[in-house]
N, C-alpha and C positions, 0 to 999 in steps of 0.2 A: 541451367534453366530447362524446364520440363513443364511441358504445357498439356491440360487436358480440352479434347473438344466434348462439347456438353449439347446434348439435344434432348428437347422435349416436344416430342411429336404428338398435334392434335390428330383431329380425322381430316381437315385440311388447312392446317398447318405443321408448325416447327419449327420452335424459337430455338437459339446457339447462342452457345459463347463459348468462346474461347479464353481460357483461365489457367495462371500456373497458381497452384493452391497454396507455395509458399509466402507469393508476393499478395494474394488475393484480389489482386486488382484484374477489372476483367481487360482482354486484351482486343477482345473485338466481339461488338453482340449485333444480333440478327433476328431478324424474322422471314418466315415464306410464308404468304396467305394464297387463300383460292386456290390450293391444291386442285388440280381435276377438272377446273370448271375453265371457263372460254379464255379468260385472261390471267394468270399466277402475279401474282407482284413479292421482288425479296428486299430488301430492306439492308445495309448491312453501314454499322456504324465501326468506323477503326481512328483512335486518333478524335479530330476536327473535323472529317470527312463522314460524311452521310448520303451513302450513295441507294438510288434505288431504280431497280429496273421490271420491266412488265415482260411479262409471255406468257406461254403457256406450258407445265409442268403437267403430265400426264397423271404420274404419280409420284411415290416417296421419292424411289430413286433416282429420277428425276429432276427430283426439289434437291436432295443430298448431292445431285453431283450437282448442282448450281451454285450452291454454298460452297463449295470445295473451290469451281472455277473462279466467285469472287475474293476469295481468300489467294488464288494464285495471282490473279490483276490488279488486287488491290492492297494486299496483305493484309495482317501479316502472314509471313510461310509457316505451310503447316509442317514442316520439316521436323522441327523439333516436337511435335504432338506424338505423346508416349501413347496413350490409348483417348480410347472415345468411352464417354459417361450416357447414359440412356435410361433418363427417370423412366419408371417401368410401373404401371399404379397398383396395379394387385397380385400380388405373389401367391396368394392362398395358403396355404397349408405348406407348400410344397419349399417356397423360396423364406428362408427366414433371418437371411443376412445379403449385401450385394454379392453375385456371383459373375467372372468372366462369364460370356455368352459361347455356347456353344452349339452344334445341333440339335443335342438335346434338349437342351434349355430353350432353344425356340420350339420347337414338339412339344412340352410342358408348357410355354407360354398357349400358344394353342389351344390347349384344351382345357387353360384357366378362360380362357374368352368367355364364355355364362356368365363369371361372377363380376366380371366386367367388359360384357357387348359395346359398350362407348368408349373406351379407354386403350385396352390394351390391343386391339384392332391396328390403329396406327402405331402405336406405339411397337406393336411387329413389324409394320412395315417398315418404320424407322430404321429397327435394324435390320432388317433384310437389305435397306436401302444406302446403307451407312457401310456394309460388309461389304457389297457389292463395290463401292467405290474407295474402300479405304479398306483394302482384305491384311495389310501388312502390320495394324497396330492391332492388341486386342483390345475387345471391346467390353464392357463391364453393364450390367444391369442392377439400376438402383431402385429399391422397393419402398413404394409408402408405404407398406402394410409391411415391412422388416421388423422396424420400432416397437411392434405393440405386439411383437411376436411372444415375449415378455407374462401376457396377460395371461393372468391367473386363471384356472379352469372357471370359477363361478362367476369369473370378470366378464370370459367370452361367451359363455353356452348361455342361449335363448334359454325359456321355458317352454320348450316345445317337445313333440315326441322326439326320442334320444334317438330313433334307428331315422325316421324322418332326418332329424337334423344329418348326424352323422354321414347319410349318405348321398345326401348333398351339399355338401360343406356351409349347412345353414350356422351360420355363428358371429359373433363380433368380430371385424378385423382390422376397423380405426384406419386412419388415412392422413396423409401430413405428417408423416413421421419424421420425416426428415427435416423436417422444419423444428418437428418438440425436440427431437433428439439436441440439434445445434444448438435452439436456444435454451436448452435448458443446461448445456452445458457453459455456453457462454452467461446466463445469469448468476454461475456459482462465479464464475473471473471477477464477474462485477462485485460482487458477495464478497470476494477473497476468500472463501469457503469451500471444502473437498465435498464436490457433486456426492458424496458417497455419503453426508451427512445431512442432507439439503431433503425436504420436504416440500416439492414443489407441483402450482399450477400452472398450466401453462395453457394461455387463450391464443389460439392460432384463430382472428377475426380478415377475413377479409371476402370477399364475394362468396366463398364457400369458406366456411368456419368448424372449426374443432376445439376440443378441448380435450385435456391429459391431467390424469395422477401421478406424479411421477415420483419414486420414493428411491434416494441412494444413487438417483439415474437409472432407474428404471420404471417401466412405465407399466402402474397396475390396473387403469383404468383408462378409458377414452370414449370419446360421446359417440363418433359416426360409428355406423356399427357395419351388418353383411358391404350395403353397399355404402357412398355419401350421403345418400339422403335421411339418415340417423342424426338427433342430436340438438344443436342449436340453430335458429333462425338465421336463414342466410338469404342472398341476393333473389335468387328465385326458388331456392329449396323450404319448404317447412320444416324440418326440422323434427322433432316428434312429435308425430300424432296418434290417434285412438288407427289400429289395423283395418276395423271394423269398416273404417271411413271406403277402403275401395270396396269392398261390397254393398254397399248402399249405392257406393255414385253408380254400379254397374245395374244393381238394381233401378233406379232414377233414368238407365237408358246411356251410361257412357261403356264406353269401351273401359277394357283395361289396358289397354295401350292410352287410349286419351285419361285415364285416372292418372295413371305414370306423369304422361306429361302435364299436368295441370301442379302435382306434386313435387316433379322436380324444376322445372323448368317455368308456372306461371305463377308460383306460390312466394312466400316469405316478403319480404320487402314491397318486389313488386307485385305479390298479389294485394297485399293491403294499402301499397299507398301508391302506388302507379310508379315507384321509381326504384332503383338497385342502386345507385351511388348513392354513401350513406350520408354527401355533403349536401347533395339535394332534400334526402331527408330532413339536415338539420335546418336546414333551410325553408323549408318547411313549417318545419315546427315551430320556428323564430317570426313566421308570419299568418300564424294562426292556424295553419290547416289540420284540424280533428283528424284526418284517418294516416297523417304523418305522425300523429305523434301518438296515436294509438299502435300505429305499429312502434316506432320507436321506444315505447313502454313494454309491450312485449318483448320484441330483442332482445332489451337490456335484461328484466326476471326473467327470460332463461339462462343467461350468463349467470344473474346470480344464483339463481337455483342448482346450476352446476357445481357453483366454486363453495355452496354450505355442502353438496353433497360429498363432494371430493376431499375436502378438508374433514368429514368426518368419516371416511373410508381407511383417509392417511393419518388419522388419530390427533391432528394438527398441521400445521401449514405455517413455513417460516417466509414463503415470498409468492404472489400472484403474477404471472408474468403477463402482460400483454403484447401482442407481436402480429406481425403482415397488417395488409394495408388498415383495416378500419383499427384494428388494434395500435398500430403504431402515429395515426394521425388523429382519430378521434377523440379529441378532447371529451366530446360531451360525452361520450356513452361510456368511456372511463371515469370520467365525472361520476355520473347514474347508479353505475354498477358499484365505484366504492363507498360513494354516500347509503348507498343500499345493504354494504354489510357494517354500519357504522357499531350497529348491536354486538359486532361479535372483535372489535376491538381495532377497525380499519379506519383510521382517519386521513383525510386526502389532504395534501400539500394545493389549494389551487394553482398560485402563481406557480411549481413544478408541474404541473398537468400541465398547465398552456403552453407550456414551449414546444417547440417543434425543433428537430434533431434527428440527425442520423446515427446519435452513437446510444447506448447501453444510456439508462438514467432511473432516479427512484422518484415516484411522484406522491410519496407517503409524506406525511409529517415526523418527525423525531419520535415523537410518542404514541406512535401507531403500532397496537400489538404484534401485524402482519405485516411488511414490507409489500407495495405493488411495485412492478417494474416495469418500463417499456424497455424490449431489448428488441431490436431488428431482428429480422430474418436474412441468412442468406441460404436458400437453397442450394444456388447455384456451388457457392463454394463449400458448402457440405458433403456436394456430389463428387466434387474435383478430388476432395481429400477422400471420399468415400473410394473413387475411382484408384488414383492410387494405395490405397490401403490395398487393396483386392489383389492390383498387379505386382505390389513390391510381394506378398506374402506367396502369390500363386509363384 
């Protein structure tokens, strides 16, 4: 038995588990919130037991040796913890597979910080924080941006000036990899089909959302693009818009820092209908409310607009996959999105939509030219297997 610990550090938080990637069952999961601020709270579930305690955590490593200390008082031991996993969000250029961490690799993390100022900030302190208190295992850095490392020159390059881009690493770098990566592997299991054969899309829908081309297992195309804020309609992000849009609103008297935020953070969902859960939406919409179901109508044709574009990119399309949260529970906008490509030979199984499940399933009918599929997500144990991959080869 060989267990990995897994963290994924916000800017004040740090969700854990604890996973051996054989059994996949998780062995104990956590959270720290309120990093830095008057009171921290950590969370940690092992077993029947759900314990949680308040204080104050300065910083990471602070929050990491706390999570270590309730892992020794309440287990389980981390004794047998082979290394530690550390979702890492943007690699750039530079990381294009998980790599042990080392001091270079943090000095490179670093000076990726531009391409992601909200992300990869904690995300070093994690492991600065993690090394500090656990120096004896090594530690592994996993990349959402590994996956899409893949993508073809004319997939990732902007139209923009080539020396412009080039010397700022303006370009496509997609996000959630690790997520298309797993399920796109696990929908061939489902398939009983060699991923190497498979023609697939894969909708990563959940408060932030993606999409992927994936041909043979590997990935030629994908929506988010430099940053997340590329692609399809999400919780509070837009999704694509016209660029043109922040100079106007700067003209109009906003900041560009308040353009940013009104784009990433007050837009999509909730800018159009006052809400981000997409149960309230539907709920919503089931009780008449015009600007819920005006967004909900959007959402959906950009999904479909993704999956005719993808599918004539991949020259054909043997399976649609849906996955993470709104992907894996929302009936209706699964519903929406297949009835909307009904033209190009997608027919939906209802009574298979409406189930709800935790395992791999099809919600197509017999005689549907394309297969849809809901297949879970598991991040967490992608990273575990990711993590040991890295350490059994190093």
């Amino acid at each position: 038995m060989a267990s990995i610990l897994l963290l994924n550090c916000g800017s004040s938080s740090i969700k854990y588990q604890l996973l051996d990637p054989e059994v996949g069952v998780p062995e104990a999961v956590g959270i720290v919130q309120r990093i830095g601020q008057d009171v921290s709270t950590i969370d940690h579930e092992v077993g029947d037991q759900e314990l949680h305690d308040e204080r104050r955590f300065a910083d990471h490593t602070e929050a990491v040796a706390a999570v270590v200390k309730m892992f020794d008082e309440h287990g389980p031991s981390l004794d047998k913890v082979v290394a530690v996993g550390h979702r890492t969000v943007h690699g750039g250029d530079e990381f294009v597979e998980s790599v042990e961490i080392t001091d270079a690799v943090v000095a490179k993390l670093h000076e990726l910080i531009p391409l992601a100022p909200l992300h990869n900030p904690p995300a070093i302190a994690g492991i600065e924080g993690a090394k500090a208190v656990l120096p004896d295992v090594p530690h592994v850095a996993i990349f959402d941006t590994a996956f899409f490392s893949s993508l073809p020159e004319e997939a990732y390059t902007y139209a923009i000036d080539r020396e412009v881009g080039r010397k700022h690493g303006i370009r496509r770098y997609g996000f959630h990899g690790t997520s298309h990566q797993f399920v796109s592997q696990e929908a061939a299991k489902f398939l009983g089909r060699p991923l190497e054969d498979l023609k697939l899309i894969v909708a990563h829908i959940g408060n932030g959302a993606s999409m992927s081309a994936i041909d043979g297992g590997v990935a030629i195309d994908t929506s988010m693009g430099l940053t997340p804020l590329e692609g399809l309609v999400m919780g509070t992000r837009s999704g694509d818009i016209d660029p043109g849009v922040h100079q106007f609103l700067v003209g109009k008297g906003m900041t560009i820092q308040e353009v940013d935020t009104l784009l990433n953070k007050q837009s999509g969902l909730l800018g159009m209908a006052d809400k981000t859960d997409m149960r309230d939406i539907v709920a919503a919409v089931e009780a008449g409310d015009h600007d819920a179901e005006l967004a909900l109508k959007i959402y959906t044709r950009r999904i479909v607009k993704y999956i005719g574009a993808y599918a004539a990119i991949l020259g054909g399309v043997d399976a649609v996959v849906f996955t993470a949260g709104v992907g894996e529970n929302a009936a209706e906008v699964r519903r929406r999105v297949v009835e909307s490509l009904s033209g190009l030979g997608f027919e939906l199984d209802p009574e298979a939509n409406a189930v709800r499940s935790k395992v791999a399933r099809e919600i197509t009918a017999p005689t549907s030219r394309v297969k849809v599929l809901v297949v879970p997500t598991n991040e967490e144990l992608a990273m575990a297997r990711e993590t040991m991959r890295v350490i059994s080869e190093g």
